[in-house]
MARVEXVEX-991003 format. One record per residue (C-alpha): residue in one letter; x, y, z. Coordinates in steps of 0.1 Angstrom, whole numbers, padded with zeros to 4 digits, always signed. Each point is the difference from the previous one (the first is absolute). Last residue first. Layout:
% residues N
aXYZ/...
END
This chain:
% residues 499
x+0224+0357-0234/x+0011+0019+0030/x+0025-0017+0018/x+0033+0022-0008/x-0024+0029+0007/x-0014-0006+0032/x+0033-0016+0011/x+0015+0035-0006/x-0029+0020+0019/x+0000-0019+0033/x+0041+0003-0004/x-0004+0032-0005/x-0022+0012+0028/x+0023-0020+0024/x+0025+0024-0009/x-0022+0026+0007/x-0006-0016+0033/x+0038-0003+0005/x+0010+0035-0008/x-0030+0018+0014/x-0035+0008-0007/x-0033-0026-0004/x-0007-0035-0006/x-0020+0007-0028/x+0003+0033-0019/x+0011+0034+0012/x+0036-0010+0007/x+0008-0020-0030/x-0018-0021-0028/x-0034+0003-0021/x-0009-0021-0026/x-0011-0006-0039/x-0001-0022-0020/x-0035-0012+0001/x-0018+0036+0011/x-0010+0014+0034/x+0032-0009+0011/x+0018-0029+0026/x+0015+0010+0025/x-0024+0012+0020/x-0012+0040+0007/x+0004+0003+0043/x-0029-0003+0019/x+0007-0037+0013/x+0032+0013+0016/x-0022+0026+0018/x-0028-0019+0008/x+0004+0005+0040/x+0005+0032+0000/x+0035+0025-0008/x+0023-0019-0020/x+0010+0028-0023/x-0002+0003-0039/x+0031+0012-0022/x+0031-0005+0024/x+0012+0036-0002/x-0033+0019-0007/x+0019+0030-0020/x-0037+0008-0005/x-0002-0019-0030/x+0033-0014-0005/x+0011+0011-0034/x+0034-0011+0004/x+0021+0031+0000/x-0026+0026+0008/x-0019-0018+0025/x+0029-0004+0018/x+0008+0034-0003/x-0030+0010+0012/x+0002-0027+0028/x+0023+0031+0012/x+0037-0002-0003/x+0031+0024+0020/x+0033+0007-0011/x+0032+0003+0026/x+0037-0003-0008/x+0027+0008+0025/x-0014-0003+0030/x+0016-0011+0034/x-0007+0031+0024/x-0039-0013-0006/x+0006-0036+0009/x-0017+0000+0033/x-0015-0032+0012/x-0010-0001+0033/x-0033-0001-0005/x+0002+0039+0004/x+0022+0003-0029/x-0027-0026-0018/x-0024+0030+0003/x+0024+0025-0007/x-0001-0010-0031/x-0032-0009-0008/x-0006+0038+0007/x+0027+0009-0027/x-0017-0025-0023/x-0035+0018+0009/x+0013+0035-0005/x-0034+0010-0018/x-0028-0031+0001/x+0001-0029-0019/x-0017-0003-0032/x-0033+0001-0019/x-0018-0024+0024/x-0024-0021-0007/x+0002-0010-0034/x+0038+0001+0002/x+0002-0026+0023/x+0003+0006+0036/x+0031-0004+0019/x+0026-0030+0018/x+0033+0013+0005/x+0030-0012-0017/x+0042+0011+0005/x+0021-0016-0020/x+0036+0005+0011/x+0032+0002-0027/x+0033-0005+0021/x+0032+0019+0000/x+0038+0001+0004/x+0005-0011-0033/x-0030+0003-0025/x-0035-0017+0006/x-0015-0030-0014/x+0030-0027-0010/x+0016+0006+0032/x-0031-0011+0018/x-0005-0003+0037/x-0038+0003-0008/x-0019+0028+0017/x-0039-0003-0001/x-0020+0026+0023/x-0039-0008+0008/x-0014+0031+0018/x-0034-0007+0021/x-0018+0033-0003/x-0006+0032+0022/x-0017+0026-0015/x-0016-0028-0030/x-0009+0013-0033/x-0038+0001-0006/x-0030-0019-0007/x-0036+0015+0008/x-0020-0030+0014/x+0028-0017+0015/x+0022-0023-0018/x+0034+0018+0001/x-0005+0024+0029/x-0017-0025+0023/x+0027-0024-0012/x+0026+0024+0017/x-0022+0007+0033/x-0002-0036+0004/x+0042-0004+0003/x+0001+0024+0024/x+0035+0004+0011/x+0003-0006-0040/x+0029-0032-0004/x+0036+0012-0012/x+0008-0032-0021/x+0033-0003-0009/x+0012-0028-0029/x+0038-0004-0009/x+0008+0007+0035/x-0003+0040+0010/x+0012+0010+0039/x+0036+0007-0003/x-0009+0025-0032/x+0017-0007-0033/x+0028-0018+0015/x+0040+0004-0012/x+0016+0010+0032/x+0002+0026-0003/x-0033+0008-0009/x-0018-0005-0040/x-0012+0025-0019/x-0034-0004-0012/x-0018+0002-0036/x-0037+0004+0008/x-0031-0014-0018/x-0034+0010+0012/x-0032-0017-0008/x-0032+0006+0006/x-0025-0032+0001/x-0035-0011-0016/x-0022-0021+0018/x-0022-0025-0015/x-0033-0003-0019/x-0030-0017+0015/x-0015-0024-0024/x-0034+0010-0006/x-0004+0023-0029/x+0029-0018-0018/x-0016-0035+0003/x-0033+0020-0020/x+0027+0014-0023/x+0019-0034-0007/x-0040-0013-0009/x-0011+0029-0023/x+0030+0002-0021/x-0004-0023-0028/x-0023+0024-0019/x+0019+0028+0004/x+0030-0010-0020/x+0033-0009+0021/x+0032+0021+0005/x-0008+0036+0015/x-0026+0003+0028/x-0002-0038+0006/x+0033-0012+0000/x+0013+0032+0015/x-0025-0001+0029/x+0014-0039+0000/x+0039+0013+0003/x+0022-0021-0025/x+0018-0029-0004/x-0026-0009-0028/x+0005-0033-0020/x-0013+0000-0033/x+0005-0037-0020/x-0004-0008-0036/x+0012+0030-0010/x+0004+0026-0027/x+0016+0034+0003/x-0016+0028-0012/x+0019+0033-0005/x-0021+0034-0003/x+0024+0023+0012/x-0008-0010+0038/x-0001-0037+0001/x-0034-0026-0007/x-0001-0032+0013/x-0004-0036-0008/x-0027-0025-0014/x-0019-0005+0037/x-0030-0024-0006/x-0037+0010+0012/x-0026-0029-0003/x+0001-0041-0015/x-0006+0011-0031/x+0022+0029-0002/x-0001+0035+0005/x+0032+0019-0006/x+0017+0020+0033/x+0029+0022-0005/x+0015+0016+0032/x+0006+0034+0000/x+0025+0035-0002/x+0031-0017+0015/x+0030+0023+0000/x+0032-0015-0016/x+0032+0021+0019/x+0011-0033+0006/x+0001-0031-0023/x+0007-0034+0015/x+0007-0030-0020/x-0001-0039+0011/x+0024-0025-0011/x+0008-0015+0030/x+0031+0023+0008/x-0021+0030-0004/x-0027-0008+0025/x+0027-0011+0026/x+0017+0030-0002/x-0032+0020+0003/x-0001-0022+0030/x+0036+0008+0009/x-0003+0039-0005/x-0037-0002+0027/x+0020-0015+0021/x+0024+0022+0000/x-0023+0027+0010/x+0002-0020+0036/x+0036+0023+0007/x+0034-0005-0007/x+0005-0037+0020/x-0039-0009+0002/x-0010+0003+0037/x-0019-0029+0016/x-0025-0003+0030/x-0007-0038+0020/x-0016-0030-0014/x-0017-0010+0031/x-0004+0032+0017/x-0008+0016-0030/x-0032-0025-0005/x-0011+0003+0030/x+0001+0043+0001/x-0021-0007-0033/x-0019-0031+0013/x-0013+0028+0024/x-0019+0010-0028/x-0026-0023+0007/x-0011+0019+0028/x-0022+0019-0030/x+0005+0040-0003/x-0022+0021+0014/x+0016+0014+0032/x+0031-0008-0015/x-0003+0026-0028/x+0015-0012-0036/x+0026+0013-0019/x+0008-0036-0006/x+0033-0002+0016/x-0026+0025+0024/x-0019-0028+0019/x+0038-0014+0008/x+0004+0026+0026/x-0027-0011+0020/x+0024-0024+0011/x+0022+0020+0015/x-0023+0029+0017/x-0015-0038+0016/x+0039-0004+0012/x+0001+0036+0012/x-0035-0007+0020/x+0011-0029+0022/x-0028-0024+0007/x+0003-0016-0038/x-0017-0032-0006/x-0036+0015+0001/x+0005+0032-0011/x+0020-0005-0027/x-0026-0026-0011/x-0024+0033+0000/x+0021+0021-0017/x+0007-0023-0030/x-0038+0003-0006/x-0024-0032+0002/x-0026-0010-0017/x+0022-0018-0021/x+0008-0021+0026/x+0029-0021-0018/x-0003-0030+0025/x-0035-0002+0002/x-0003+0001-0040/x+0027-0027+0001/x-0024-0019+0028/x-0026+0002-0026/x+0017-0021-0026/x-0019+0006-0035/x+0000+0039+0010/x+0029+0004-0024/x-0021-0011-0028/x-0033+0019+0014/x+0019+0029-0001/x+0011-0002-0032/x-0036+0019-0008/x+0013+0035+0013/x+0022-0004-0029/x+0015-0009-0032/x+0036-0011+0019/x+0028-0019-0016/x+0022-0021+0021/x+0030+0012+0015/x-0010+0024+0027/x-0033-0012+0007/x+0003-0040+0000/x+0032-0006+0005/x+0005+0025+0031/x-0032-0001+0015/x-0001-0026+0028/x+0041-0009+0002/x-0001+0041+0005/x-0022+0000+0028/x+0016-0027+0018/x+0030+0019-0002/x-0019+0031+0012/x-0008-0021+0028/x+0030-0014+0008/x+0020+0037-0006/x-0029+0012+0030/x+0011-0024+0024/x+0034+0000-0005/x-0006+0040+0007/x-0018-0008+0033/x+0027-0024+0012/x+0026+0033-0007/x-0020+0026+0016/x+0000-0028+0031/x+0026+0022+0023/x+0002+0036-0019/x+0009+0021-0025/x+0040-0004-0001/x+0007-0035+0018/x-0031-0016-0012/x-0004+0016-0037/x+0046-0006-0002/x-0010-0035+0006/x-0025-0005-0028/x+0020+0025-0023/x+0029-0031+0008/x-0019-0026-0008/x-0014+0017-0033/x+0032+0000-0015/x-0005+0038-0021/x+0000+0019+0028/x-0028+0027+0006/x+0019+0024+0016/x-0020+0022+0030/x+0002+0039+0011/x-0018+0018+0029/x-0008+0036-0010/x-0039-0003+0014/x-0009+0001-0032/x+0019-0030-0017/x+0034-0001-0014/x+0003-0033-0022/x+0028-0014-0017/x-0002-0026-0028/x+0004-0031-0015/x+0031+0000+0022/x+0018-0014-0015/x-0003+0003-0039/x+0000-0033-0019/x+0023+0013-0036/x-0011-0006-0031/x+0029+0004-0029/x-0022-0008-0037/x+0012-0012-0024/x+0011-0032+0006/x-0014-0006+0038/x-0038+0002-0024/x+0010-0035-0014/x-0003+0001-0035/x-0027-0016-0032/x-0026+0028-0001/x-0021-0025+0027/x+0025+0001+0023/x+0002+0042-0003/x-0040+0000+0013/x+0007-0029+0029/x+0027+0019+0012/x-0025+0031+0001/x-0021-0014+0019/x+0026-0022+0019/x+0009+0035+0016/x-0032+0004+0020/x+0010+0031+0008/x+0020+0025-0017/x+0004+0036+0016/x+0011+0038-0015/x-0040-0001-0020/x-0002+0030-0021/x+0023+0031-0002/x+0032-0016-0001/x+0026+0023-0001/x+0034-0002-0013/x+0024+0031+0010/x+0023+0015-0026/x-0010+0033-0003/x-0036-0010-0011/x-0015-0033-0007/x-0032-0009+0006/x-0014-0036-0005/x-0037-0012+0004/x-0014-0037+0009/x-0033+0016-0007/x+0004-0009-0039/x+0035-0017-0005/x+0006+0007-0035/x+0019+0036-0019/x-0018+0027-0021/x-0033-0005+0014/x-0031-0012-0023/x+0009-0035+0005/x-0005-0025-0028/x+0010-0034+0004/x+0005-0026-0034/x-0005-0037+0003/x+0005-0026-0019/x-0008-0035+0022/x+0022-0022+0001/x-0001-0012+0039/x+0027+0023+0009/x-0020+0031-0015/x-0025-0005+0018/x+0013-0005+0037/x+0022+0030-0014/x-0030+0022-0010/x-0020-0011+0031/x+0033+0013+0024/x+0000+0031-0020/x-0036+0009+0000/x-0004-0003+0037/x+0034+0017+0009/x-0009+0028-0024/x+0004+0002-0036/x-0039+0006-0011/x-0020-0014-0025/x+0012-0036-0010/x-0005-0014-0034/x-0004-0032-0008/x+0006-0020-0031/x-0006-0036-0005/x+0027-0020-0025/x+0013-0024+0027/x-0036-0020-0001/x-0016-0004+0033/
END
């Protein structure tokens, strides 16, 4: 493609930078537009009294994602960025109060499964990692980093029916728990990975567990000074190819000329009356925002009937407290860099959060981040991230009165009592993340995975115009660090070998 082709990418987040720097590296001008005052979309940054929070993702998996991302910007991701393998991946307190560590060297969390669950938990867990690995060798190149139109790939990746076998979509993570795992803390374990996608394991395809696979076999990271920083180094990245990023720019359209051969993107339009033209529109934005607020009417009617039918996900309440630390320098004897303090009933929690009627959880699973930080926290301190899983916005207004005083004493009662400890303590709603980053809902990873057609539900890549596409969380592959990143990579080849 000639050197000289101009694209324009909506949207600074993860999705929208990584595409912008794939972009920009391969010559292509291109300018980002984020209506925020500062980049890195859902991968959020608060600062107050000297504490660093993240208040997106605290955990990179798949780490040659986003190696593979930097590569292509021209440096090696070890020179900007400090990732360090976090053992254990992390520590689980389950409802019957017993606690397990999930090491990172999976012969050893094999052995510790058989010595601290029970004789044979261990066999069963091989046994369930070989079929999820199975199940990602299956699906893994052809769904998550190829482009999907829809229900209708299915016959491509039905081509070898023993891979259809093998992923058993018909299936729900639940069940295969079920059948590998006799020991109900383990199957509380893996139904766990349903929600990376704020999705509900009763409902949500067994192919997930190629997400508990997958960070087994490439283990969790923390980013020295918090994961925002990778959102800095992309924009970085962007900047040091040539590209140009403009925040504080609000988006008011995408322009759309007819041409011979059908609808052709020619740019977009800017609050104050702007226009910006472009060979190229790449949207790292929310699909209800695509629809409701960027493209004209008539292109709409497809991404609205996905929208109808793909289940939405989750949204989550956040609380973000500055801790003292002990004597003898620990934040809490019982935190690692990841605590989860599961629901004693786990059921009763997605009940509340997909039922009929939605509402906040009584008695939740707590997820608690803590990293051993210097560069996060003041002296004598630590910053902790503190997420439960909620309702969006559309279904809930808000959490009940007293309900992070009540989440509290929740985890005090887990066995994880930090309440004498704080110094600094605010409190966010998926209001506020729908606030900052226009996330309909505050649905944190855009569209769920709940039923079998889930990932074929999701709006494609690829737009309902030439030059256009979608990219990030609520597109093709789906939410998270390394599927958005995935997304981008999909999107930037797209582009770069477009005619």
């Amino acid at each position: 493609m000639s050197a000289t082709r101009r694209a324009v990418v909506v949207g600074a987040g993860v999705g929208g930078l990584a595409t912008a720097a794939r972009l920009a590296a391969a010559g292509v001008s291109v300018t980002v537009l984020e209506q925020a005052d500062t980049v890195g979309g859902k991968l959020g940054l608060r600062e107050v009294d000297g504490f660093r929070f993240d208040t997106g993702p605290s955990l990179v998996t798949l780490p040659w994602t986003l190696a593979a991302t930097l590569e292509a910007t021209g440096v090696d991701v070890e020179d900007v960025l400090d990732l360090q393998r976090l053992d254990p991946i992390a520590r689980y307190r389950f409802g019957d109060g017993t606690w397990l560590d999930a090491d990172a060297e999976e012969a050893r969390f094999v052995r510790r499964l058989e010595e601290e669950v029970h004789p044979g938990a261990g066999v069963q867990w091989t046994a369930l990692m070989d079929r999820a690995a199975a199940m990602w060798d299956a699906s893994a190149d052809r769904v998550l980093q190829q482009p999907l139109d829809g229900v209708t790939d299915l016959l491509r990746l039905a081509a070898d029916p023993r891979d259809i076998a093998t992923i058993a979509p018909h299936r729900s993570l639940r069940s295969l728990g079920r059948e590998h795992l006799s020991d109900p803390r383990l199957r509380q374990l893996l139904d766990r990975y349903a929600t990376y996608s704020g999705s509900d394991p009763r409902k949500a395809p067994a192919v997930l567990a190629t997400v508990a696979w997958a960070e087994r076999r490439w283990g969790g990271w923390y980013v020295t000074g918090g994961l925002r920083r990778i959102g800095e180094v992309l924009a970085d990245r962007v900047r040091a190819c040539g590209g140009q990023i403009r925040c504080g720019t609000r988006v008011t359209g995408v322009r759309v000329a007819a041409g011979p051969s059908g609808d052709r993107v020619s740019g977009v339009s800017v609050e104050g009356g702007e226009v910006l033209d472009a060979d190229v529109v790449v949207l790292n934005a929310d699909a209800g925002q695509v629809v409701q607020h960027l493209l004209p009417d008539r292109l709409t009617s497809g991404l609205r009937r996905r929208l109808r039918v793909a289940p939405r996900s989750l949204g989550g309440w956040v609380m973000l407290l500055g801790i003292a630390v002990d004597d003898a320098g620990r934040a809490h004897e019982r935190l690692a860099h990841h605590t989860v303090l599961f629901a004693e009933r786990y059921d009763e929690e997605f009940d509340a959060l997909f039922g009929r009627h939605p509402r906040y959880a009584d008695r939740p699973t707590v997820y608690v981040a803590v990293a051993d930080d210097p560069a996060v926290a003041p002296a004598g301190h630590r910053a902790v991230f503190v997420l439960v899983n909620a309702p969006r916005t559309d279904q809930v207004a808000g959490p009940p009165p007293g309900y992070g005083d009540a989440i509290l004493a929740l985890m005090a009662r887990r066995g994880v009592d930090l309440r004498d400890r704080i110094v600094l303590r605010e409190e966010r709603t998926p209001a506020d993340l729908q606030r900052d980053t226009l996330t309909p809902g505050g649905a944190i990873y855009g569209t769920s995975s709940n039923g079998p057609l889930a990932a074929f539900l999701r709006p494609p890549n690829n737009g309902p115009a030439e030059g256009l596409y979608l990219v990030g969380g609520s597109a093709h592959p789906g939410g998270g660090l390394p599927l958005v990143l995935m997304s981008a990579r999909i999107v930037a080849e797209a582009v770069l070998h477009s005619a």
